[in-house]
C-alpha positions in Angstrom: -22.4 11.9 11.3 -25.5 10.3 11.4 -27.2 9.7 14.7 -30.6 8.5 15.4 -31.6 8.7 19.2 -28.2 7.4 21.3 -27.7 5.1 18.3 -24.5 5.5 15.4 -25.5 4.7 11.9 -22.4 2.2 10.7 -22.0 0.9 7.5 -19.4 -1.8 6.2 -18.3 -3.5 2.9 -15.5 -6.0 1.5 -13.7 -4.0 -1.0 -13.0 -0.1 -1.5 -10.4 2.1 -3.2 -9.0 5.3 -2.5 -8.3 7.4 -4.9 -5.9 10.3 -5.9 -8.0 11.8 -8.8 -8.2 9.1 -11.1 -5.3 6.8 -10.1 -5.3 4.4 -7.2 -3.7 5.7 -3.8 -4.7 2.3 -2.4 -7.2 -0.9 -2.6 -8.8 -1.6 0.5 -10.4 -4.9 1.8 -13.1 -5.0 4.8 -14.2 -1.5 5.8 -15.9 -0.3 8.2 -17.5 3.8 9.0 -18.8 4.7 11.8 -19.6 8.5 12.2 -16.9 10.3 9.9 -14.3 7.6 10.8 -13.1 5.3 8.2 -10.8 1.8 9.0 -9.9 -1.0 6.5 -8.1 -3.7 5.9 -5.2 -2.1 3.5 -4.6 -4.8 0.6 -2.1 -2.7 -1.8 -1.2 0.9 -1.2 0.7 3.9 -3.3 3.5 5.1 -0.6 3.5 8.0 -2.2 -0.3 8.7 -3.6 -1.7 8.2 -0.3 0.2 10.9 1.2 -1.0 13.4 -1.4 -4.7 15.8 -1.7 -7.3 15.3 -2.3 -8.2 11.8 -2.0 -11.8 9.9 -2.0 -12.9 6.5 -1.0 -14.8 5.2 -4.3 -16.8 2.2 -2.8 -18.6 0.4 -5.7 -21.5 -1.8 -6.4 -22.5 -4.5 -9.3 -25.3 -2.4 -10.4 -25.6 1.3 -10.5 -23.2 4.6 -10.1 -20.1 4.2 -7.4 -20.1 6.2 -3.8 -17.4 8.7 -3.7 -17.0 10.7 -0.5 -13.4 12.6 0.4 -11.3 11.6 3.1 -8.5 13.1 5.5 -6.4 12.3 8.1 -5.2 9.6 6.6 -2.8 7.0 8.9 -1.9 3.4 7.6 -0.2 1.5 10.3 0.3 -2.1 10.6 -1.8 -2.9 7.5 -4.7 -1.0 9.0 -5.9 2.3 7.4 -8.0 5.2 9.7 -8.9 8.0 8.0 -11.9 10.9 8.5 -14.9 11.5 6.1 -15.1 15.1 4.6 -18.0 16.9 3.9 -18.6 16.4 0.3 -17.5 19.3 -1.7 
């Protein structure tokens, strides 16, 4: 987590995926991080991949190498997905 004085570093996008090795677990919409907590819009999700370990949200850019960090704690509910950043392995 990345605090400087009293203030959160947060950092949002329009588009992420999760991934379970290679294949999609699920394709997100708007996200949003805020400390080691992770919420976004869900947009198409793998009932059964996003259940398994280990995944990682991949966030990509137009130019350059993607972000991949791995996630836990993973809860989808109402089309809503909240899950916890890992430390990166």
């Amino acid at each position: 987590m990345a605090v400087i004085g009293s203030q959160r570093i947060v950092i949002a996008g329009a588009a992420a995926t999760v991934r379970l090795g290679y294949q999609r677990a699920a394709q997100l919409g708007a996200w949003r991080i805020e400390g080691d907590r992770l919420v976004a819009e869900v947009r198409e999700v793998d009932a059964f991949r996003i259940t398994q370990a280990p995944l990682t949200l991949e966030i990509t850019y137009p130019e350059g190498a993607p972000t991949r960090r791995p996630i836990g704690e993973v809860t989808i509910y109402h089309g809503q997905l909240a899950a916890r950043l890992l430390p990166k392995r």
